[in-house]
C-alpha positions in Angstrom: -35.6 23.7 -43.4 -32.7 21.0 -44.1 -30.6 23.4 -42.2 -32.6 24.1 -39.2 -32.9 20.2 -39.0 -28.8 19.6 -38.8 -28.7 22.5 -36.1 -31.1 20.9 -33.7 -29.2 17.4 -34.6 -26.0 19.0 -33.3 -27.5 20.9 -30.5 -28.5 17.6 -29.1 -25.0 16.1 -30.1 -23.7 18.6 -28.0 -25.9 18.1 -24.9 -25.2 14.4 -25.1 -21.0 15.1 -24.8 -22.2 17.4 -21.6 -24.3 14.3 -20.3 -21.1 12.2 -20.6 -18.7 14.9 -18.5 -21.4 14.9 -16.2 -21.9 11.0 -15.8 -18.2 11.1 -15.9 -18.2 13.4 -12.7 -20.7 11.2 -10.9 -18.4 8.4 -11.8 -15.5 9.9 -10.0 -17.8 10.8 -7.3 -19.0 6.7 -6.6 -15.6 5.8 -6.9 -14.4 8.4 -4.3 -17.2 7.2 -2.0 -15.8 3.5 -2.4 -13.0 4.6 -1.3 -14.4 6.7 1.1 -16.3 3.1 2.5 -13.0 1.4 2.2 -11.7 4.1 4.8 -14.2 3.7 7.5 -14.1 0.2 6.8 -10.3 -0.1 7.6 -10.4 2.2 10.3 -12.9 0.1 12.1 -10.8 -2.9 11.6 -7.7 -0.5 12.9 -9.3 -0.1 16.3 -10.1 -3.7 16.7 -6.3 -4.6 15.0 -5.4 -2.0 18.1 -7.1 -3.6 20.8 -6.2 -7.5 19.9 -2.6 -6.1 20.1 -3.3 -4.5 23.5 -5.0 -8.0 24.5 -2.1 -10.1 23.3 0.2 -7.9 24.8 -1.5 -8.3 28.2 -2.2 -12.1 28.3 1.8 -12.5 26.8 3.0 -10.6 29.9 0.8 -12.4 32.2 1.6 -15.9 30.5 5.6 -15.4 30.6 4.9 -14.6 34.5 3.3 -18.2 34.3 6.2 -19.4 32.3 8.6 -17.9 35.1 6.7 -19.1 37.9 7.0 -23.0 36.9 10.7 -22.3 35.3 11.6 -21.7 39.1 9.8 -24.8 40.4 11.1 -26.9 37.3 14.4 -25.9 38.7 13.6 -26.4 42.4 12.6 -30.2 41.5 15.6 -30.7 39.2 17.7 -29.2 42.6 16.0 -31.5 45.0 14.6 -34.3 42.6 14.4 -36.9 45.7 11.7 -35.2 47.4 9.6 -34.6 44.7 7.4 -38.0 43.2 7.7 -38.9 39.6 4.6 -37.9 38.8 5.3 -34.4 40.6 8.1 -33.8 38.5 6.5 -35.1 35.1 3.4 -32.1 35.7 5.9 -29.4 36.4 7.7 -30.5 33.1 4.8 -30.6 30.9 2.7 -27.8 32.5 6.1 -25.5 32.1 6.7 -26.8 28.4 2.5 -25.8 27.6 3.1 -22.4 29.0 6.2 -22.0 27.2 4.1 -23.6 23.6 1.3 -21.0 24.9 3.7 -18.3 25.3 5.4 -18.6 21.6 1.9 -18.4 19.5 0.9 -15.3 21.7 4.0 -13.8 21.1 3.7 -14.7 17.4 0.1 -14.3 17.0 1.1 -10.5 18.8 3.7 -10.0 15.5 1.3 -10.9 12.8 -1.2 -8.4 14.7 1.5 -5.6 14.5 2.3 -6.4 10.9 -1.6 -6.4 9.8 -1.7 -3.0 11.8 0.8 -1.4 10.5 -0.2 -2.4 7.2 -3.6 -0.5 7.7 -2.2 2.1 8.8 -0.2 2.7 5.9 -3.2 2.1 3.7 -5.5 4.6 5.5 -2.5 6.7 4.9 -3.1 6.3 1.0 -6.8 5.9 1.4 -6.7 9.6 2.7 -4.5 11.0 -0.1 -7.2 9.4 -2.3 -10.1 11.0 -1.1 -8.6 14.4 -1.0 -7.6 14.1 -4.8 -10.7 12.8 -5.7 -12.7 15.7 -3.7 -10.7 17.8 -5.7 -10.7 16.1 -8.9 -14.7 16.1 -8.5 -15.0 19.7 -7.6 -12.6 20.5 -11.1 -15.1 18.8 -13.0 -17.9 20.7 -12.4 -15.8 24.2 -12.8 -14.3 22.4 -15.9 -18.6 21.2 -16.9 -20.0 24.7 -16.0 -17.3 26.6 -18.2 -17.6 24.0 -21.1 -21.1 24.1 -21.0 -21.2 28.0 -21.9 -18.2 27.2 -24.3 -19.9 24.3 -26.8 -22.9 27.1 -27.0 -20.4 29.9 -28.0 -18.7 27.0 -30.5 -22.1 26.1 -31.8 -23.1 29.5 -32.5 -20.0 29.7 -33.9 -20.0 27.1 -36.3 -22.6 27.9 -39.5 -22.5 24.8 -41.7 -24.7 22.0 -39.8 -21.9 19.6 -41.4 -19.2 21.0 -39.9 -20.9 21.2 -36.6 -22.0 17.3 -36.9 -18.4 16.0 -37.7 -17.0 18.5 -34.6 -19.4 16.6 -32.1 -18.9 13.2 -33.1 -14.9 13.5 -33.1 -15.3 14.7 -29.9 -17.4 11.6 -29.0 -15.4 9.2 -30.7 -12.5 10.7 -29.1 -13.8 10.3 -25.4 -15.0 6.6 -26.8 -11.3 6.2 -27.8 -10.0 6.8 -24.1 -12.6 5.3 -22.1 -11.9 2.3 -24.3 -8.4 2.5 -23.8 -8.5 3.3 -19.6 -10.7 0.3 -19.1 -8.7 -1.7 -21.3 -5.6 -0.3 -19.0 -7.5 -0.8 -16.0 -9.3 -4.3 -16.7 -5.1 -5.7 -17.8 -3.6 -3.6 -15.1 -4.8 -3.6 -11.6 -7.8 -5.5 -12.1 -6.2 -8.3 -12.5 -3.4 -7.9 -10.1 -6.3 -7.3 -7.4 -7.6 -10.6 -8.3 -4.6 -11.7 -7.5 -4.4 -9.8 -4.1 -7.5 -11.1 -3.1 -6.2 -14.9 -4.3 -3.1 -14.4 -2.4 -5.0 -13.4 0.8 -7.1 -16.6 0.7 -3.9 -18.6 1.1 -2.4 -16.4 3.5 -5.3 -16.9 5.5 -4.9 -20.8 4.9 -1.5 -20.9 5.8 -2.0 -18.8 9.3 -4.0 -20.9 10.2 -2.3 -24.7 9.3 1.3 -23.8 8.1 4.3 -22.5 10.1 5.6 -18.4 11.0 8.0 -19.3 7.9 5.4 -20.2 5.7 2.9 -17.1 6.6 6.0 -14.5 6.7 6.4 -16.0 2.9 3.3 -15.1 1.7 2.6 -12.4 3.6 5.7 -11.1 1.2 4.1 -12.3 -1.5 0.8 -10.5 -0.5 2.8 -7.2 0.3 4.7 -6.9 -3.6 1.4 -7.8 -5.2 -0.5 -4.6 -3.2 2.6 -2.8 -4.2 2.5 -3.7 -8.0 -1.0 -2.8 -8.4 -0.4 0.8 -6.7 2.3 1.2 -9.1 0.1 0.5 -11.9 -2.8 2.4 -10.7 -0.3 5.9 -10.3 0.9 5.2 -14.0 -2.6 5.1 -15.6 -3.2 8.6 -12.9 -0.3 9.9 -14.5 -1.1 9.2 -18.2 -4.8 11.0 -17.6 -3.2 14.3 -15.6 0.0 14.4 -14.1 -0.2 16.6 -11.0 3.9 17.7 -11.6 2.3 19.3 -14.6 1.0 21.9 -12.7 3.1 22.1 -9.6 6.2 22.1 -11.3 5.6 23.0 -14.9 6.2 21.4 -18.1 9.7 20.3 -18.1 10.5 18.4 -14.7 7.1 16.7 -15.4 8.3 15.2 -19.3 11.4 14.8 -17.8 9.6 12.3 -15.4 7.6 11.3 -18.0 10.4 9.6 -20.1 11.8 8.4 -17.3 8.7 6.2 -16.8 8.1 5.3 -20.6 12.0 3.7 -20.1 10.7 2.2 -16.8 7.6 0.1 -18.4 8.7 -0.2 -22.3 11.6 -1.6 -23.7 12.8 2.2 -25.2 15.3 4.1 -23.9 14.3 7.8 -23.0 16.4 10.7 -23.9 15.3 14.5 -22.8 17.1 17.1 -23.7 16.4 21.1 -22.9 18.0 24.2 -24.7 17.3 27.8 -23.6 16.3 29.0 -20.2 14.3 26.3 -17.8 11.0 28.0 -17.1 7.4 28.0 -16.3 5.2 28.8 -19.3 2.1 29.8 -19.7 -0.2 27.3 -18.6 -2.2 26.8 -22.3 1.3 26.3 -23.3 2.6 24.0 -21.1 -0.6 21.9 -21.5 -0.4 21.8 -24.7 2.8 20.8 -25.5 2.9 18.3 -22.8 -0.1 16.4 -24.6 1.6 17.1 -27.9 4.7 15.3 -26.7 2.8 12.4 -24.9 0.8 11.7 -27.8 4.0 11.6 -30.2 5.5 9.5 -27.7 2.6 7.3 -27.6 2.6 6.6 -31.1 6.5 5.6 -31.0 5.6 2.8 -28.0 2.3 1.3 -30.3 4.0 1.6 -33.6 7.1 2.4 -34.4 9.2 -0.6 -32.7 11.8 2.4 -32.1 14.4 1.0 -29.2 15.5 4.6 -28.8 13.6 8.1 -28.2 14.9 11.4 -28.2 12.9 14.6 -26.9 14.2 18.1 -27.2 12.7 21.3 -25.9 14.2 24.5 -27.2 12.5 28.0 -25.5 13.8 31.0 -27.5 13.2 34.3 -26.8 10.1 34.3 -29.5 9.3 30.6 -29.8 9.3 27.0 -28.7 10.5 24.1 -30.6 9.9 20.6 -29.4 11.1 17.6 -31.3 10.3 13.8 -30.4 12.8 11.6 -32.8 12.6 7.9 -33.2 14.7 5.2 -34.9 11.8 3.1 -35.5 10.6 1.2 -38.6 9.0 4.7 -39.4 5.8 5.1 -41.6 4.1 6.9 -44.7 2.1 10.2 -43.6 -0.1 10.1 -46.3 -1.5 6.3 -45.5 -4.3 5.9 -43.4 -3.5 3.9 -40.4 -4.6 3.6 -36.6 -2.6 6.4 -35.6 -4.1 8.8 -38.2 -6.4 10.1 -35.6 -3.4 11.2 -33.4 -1.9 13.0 -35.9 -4.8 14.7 -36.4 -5.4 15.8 -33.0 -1.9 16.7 -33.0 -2.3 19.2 -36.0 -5.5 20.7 -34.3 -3.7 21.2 -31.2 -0.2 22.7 -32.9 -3.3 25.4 -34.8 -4.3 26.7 -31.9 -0.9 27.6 -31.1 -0.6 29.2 -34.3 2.4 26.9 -34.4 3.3 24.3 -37.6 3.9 20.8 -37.2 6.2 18.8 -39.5 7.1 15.2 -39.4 9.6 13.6 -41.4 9.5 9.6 -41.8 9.7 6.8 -44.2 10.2 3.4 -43.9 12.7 1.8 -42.2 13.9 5.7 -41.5 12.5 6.2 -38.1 10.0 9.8 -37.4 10.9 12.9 -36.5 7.7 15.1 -35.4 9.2 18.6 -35.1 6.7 21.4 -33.5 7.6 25.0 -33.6 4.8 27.3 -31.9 5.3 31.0 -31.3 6.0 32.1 -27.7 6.5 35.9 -25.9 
């Protein structure tokens, strides 16, 4: 009876992980469709951007006519200055100097329009690439829901201890907890607040074009530009950490050779990749695998090591793959429990299914070296 209990209890552990792919996959969809919004939205103001720019263009060719026009008369009174009253002379002059005034905030009004343009333009450009990824990424996750759906019945049927099953379903939980917790940790530090920022920038650019000078509103529309840029950067690393694309157009070792490249871009570690043997595409389990295998390791150096150097080795033999992440961090004792044990255990789970061994050698004040040897044909 106990036992039939615990099976139902995981059974319905089990549907709620499905329930949570699935809300993640409607997630994905209403941010797609924000985007999506964002698109139609810009596009809209494109057109208008467009035809304030025609407009401008027009009434700046019409006024510099104007401008011409009284140049010529200025200069026919300056010629002949006797026939002309003083008051006839004093309108030319200040009717030519308005036009002229006129003329200089079309023309620069006319800039800024082009600018703003050309600025949607290049993010319709990236608005585009967005909602083709996230099409895609959407219609993944319901191959990916459908195939794990049929999977997590074949593992519970699998599984005959109602224990065994219980603790499988709640790692699994607490290890999607663990990365939702630590994306919108990413995301709230990340581009969240650099948006805020954006959109606190673009109040004062929209202060200054109207009071301050072209200097002034060229500065901040700078200012305005690296902030936008900053928080696309940020937004492609967090992509990148969740499923980088290279991984599966290029294969596994241009896309950890990028991949160090980036953790010595935005941690204070220097990045060393080193590959032995003949550079080829694996097998994709393989590839995935040891790609997550090295992230992880390598995350654990950034959090906890205080390591100021990395090195990563790939060896492909004929029979067998070695990869080896070394650190000379403040190392740490295996056997203690600590934040990272998790990782390590997902790290061992994912080396078994290689039929591979993992070893890691540490102590402290020795560094780590996490050496993982898997079989390969």
């Amino acid at each position: 009876m106990s036992k039939s209990l615990s099976s139902e209890a995981i059974d319905q552990i089990v549907d709620n992980v499905l329930n949570m792919i699935d809300q993640s996959k409607d997630e994905v969809f209403e941010i797609t469709e924000e985007s999506r919004k964002e698109y139609e939205y810009l596009s809209g103001e494109l057109e208008s951007t467009k035809k304030k720019v025609k407009e401008h263009i027009q009434k700046g060719d019409k006024l510099e006519k104007e401008v011409k026009a009284y140049r010529q008369q200025l200069a026919l009174v300056n010629k002949d200055f006797k026939e002309y009253s003083e008051d006839e002379a004093r309108k030319v002059y200040e009717k030519t100097n308005e036009l002229q005034t006129k003329l200089f905030i079309m023309r620069e009004e006319e800039r800024l329009l082009r600018q703003r343009r050309d600025e949607i333009e290049i993010r319709l450009t990236n608005l585009a690439h967005v909602l083709e990824r996230g099409e895609d990424l959407v219609a993944k996750m319901t191959v990916i829901f459908s195939f794990m759906k049929d999977d997590m019945k074949v593992v519970n049927e699998m599984i005959e201890d109602a224990k065994e099953k219980q603790a499988f379903g709640l790692k699994i939980i607490e290890a999607q907890e663990d990365e939702r917790k630590k994306l919108s940790r990413e995301i709230h530090d990340g581009p969240a607040q650099m948006l805020a920022n954006v959109l606190l920038r673009s109040d004062i650019l929209d202060h200054v074009i109207k009071k301050g000078t072209p200097e002034e509103v060229s500065k901040e529309i700078k200012s305005l530009r690296e902030n936008v840029r900053s928080s696309l950067r940020e937004v492609r690393r967090i992509i990148y950490d969740l499923r980088p694309m290279a991984l599966d157009d290029l294969g596994l070792i241009p896309t950890i050779r990028k991949y160090a490249d980036r953790l010595t871009e935005y941690h204070d570690v220097h990045v060393d990749f080193i590959v032995f043997g003949e550079e080829k595409r694996l097998d994709s389990k393989y590839e995935v695998a040891l790609f997550r295998l090295m992230q992880e390791a390598s995350q654990n150096v950034i959090k906890h090591s205080e390591a100021t150097e990395v090195k990563i080795k790939l060896e492909i033999l004929k029979d067998r793959i070695i990869l080896i992440i070394a650190d000379n961090g403040k190392g740490f004792y295996p056997d203690e429990k600590n934040d990272n044990s998790f990782g390590l255990i997902g790290m061992k789970e994912r080396v078994d299914m290689l039929e591979g061994k993992l070893d890691i050698t540490t102590g402290e004040g020795k560094g780590t070296t996490v050496t993982i040897n898997v079989p390969y044909s």
